[in-house]
PASEBA-1860 file (N, C-alpha, C; in nm, 3 decimals):
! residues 113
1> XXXXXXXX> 0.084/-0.119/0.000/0.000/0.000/0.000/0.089/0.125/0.000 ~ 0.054/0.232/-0.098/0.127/0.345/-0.091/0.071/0.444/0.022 ~ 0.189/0.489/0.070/0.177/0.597/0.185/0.057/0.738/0.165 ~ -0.037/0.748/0.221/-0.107/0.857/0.227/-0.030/0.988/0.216 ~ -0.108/1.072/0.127/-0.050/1.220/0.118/-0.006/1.276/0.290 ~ -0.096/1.263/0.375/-0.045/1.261/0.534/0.050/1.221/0.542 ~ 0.094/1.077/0.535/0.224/1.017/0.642/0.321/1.070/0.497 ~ 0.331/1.104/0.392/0.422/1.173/0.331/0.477/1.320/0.371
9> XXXXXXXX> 0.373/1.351/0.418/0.400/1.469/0.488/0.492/1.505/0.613 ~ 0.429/1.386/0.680/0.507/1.366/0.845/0.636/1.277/0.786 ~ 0.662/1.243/0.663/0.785/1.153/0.638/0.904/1.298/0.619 ~ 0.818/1.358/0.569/0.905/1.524/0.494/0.884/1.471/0.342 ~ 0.840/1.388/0.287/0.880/1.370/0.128/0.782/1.482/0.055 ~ 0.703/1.546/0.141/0.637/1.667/0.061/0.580/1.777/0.156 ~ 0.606/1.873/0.115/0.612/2.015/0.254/0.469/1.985/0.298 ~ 0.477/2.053/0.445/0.387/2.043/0.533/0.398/2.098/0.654
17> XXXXXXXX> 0.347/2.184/0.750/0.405/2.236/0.869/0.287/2.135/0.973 ~ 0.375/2.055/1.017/0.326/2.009/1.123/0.345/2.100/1.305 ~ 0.232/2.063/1.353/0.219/2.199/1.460/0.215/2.068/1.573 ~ 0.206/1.946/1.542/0.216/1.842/1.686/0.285/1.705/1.663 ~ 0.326/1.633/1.759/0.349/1.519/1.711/0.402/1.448/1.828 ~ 0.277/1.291/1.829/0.382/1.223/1.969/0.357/1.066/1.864 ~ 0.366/0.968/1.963/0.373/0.839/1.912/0.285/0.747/1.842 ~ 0.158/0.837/1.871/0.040/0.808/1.790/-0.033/0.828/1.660
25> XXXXXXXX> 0.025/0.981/1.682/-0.041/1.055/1.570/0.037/1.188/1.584 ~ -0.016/1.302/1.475/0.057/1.381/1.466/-0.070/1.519/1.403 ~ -0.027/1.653/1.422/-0.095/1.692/1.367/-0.016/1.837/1.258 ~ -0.143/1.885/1.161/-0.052/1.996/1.013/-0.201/2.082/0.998 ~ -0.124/2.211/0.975/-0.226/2.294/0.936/-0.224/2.254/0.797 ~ -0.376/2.296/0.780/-0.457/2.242/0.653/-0.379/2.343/0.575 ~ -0.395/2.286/0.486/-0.322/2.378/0.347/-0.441/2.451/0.255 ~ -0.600/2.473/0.291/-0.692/2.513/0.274/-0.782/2.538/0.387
33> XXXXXXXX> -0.716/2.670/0.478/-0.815/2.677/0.573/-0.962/2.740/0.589 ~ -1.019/2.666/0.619/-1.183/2.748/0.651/-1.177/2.802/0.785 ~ -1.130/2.832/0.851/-1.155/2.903/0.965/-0.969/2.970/1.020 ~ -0.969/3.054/1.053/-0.861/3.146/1.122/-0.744/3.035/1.164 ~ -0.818/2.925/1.251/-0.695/2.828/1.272/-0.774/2.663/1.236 ~ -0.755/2.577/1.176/-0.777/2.531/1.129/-0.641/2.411/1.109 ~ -0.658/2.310/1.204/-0.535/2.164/1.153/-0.640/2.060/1.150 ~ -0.562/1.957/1.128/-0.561/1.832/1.098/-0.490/1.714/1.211
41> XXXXXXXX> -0.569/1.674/1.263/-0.536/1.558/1.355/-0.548/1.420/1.343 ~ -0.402/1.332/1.266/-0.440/1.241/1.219/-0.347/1.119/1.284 ~ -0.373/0.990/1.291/-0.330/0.960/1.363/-0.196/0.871/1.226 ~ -0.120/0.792/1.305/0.008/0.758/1.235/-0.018/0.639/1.169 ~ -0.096/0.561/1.215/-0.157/0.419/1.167/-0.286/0.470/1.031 ~ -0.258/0.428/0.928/-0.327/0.437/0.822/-0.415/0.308/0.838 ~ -0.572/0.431/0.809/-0.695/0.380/0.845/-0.761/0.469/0.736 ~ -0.817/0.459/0.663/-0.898/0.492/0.533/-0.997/0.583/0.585
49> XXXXXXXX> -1.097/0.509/0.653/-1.207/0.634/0.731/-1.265/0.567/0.833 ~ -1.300/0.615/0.914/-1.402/0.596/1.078/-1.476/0.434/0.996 ~ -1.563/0.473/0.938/-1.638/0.335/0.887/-1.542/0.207/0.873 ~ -1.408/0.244/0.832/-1.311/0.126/0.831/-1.237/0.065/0.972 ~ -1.263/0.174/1.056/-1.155/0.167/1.161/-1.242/0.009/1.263 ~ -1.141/-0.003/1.350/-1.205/-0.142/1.415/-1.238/-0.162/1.581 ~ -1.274/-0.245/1.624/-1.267/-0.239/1.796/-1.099/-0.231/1.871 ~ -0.990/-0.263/1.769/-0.838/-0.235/1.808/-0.857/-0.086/1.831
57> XXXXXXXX> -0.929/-0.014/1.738/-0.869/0.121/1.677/-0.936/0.261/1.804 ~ -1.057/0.178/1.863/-1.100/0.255/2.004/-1.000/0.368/2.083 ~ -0.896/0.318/2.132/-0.835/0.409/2.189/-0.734/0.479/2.116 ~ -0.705/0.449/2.028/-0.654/0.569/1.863/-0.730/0.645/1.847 ~ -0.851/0.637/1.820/-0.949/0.732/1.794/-0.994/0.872/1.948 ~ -1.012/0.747/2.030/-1.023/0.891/2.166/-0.949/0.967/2.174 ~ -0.741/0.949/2.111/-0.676/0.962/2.156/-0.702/1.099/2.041 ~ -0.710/1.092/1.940/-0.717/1.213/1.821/-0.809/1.329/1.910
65> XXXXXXXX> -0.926/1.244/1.965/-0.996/1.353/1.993/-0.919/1.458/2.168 ~ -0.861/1.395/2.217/-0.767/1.401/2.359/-0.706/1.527/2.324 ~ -0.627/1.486/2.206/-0.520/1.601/2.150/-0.596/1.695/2.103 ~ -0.674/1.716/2.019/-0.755/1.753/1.979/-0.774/1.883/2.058 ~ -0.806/1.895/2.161/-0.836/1.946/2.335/-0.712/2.041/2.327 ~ -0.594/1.931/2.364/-0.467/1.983/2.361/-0.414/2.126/2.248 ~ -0.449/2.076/2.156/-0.409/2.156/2.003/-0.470/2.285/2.032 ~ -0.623/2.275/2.075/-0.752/2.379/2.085/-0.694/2.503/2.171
73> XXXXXXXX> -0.641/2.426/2.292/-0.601/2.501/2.426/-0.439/2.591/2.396 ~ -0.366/2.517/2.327/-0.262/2.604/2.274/-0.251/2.666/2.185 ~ -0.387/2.666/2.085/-0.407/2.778/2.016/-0.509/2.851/2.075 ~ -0.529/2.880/2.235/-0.615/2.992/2.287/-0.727/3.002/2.232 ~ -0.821/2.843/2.152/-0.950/2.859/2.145/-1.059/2.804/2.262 ~ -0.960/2.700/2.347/-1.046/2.652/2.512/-1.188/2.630/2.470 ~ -1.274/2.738/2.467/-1.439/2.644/2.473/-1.499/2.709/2.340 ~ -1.405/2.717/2.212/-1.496/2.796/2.098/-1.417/2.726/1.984
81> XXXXXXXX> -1.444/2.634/1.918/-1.354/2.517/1.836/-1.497/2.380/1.802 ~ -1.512/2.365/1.676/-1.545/2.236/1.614/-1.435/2.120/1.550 ~ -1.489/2.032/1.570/-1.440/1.905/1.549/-1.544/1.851/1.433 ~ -1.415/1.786/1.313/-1.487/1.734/1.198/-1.471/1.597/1.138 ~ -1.512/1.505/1.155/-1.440/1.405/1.066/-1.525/1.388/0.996 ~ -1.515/1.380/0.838/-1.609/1.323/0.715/-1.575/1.160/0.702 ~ -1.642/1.108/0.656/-1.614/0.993/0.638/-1.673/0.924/0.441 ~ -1.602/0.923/0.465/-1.678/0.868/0.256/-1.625/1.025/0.178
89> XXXXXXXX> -1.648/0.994/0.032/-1.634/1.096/-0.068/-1.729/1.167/-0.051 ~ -1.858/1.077/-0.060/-2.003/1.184/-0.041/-1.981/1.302/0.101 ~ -1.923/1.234/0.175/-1.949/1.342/0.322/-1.816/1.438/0.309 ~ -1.723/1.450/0.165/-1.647/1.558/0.195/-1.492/1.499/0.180 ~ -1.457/1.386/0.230/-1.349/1.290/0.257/-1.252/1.337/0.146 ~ -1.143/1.402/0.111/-1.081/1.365/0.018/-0.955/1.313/0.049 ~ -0.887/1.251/0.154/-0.782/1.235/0.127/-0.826/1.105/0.229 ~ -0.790/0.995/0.173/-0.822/0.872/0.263/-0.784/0.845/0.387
97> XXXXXXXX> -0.704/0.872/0.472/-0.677/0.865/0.568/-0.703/0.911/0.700 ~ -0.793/0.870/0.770/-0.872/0.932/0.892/-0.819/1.091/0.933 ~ -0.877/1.152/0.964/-0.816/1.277/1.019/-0.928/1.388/1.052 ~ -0.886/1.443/1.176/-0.996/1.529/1.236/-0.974/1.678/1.221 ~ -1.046/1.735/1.146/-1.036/1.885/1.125/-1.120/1.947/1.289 ~ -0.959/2.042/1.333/-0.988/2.143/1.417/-1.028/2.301/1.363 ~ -1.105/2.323/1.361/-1.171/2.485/1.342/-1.162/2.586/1.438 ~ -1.114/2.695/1.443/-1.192/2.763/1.552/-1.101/2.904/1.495
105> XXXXXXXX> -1.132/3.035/1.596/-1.079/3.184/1.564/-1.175/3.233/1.517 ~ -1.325/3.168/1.485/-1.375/3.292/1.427/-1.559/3.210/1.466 ~ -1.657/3.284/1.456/-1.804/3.219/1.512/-1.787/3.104/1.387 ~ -1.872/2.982/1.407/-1.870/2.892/1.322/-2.001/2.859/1.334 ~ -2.078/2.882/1.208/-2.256/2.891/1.181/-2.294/2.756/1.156 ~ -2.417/2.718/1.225/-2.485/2.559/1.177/-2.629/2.631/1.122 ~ -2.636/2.486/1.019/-2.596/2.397/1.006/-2.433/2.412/0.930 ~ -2.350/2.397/0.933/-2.205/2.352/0.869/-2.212/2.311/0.700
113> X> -2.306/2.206/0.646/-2.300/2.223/0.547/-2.397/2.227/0.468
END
C-alpha cells in the first residue's frame, strides 16, 4: 500500500508544517483553511475512514480527539472550536486517511454544510 498524502508529509517527502506530534499521531495545518486556525489531527496508523476503523482502533481514535483538546487550548481557542471528521467521498473525505479537522478563531454557523 502506498503511503497517504499525510504520512508523506510527516515523512518530509512533501512540505507540510506540522504543529504536533507524539507516538500516535501527529498533527498539520490544513493547506486550505476554513476558519482562522484550522489543523488536521491524524493519527500515524493508516486507516482509510471511521467506517473502516475497528474495535483495536478505540483508543486511537479517543486519543485524536484528547489532543484535539490539547491543540484547541494552545491555540487559545479553550471552549470555541469544532471538530470534523467526514467519512466517505459523499461526506467531503478527500484524502483517505482518517483525520480530524480542528476549526476555531472565528463564530462557526450551523448547520455547517
Amino acid at each position: 500500500m502506498e503511503d497517504s498524502l499525510f504520512t508523506k508529509i510527516r515523512k518530509g517527502d512533501i512540505p507540510g508544517k506540522i504543529v504536533y506530534e507524539d507516538d500516535l499521531c501527529f498533527a498539520i495545518e490544513d493547506i486550505n483553511p476554513q476558519a482562522p486556525v484550522h489543523i488536521l489531527i491524524i493519527p500515524i496508523k493508516e486507516i482509510e475512514k471511521v467506517s473502516d476503523a475497528s474495535e483495536k482502533d478505540i483508543n486511537l481514535l479517543g486519543h485524536l480527539l484528547h489532543v484535539s483538546k490539547k491543540i484547541a487550548h494552545d491555540h487559545s481557542l479553550e471552549n470555541n472550536y469544532r471538530l470534523i471528521i467526514n467519512n466517505g467521498a459523499g461526506a467531503g473525505q478527500s484524502v483517505f486517511h482518517i483525520h480530524v479537522h480542528l476549526l476555531g478563531g472565528r463564530s462557526l454557523d450551523w448547520p455547517p454544510g
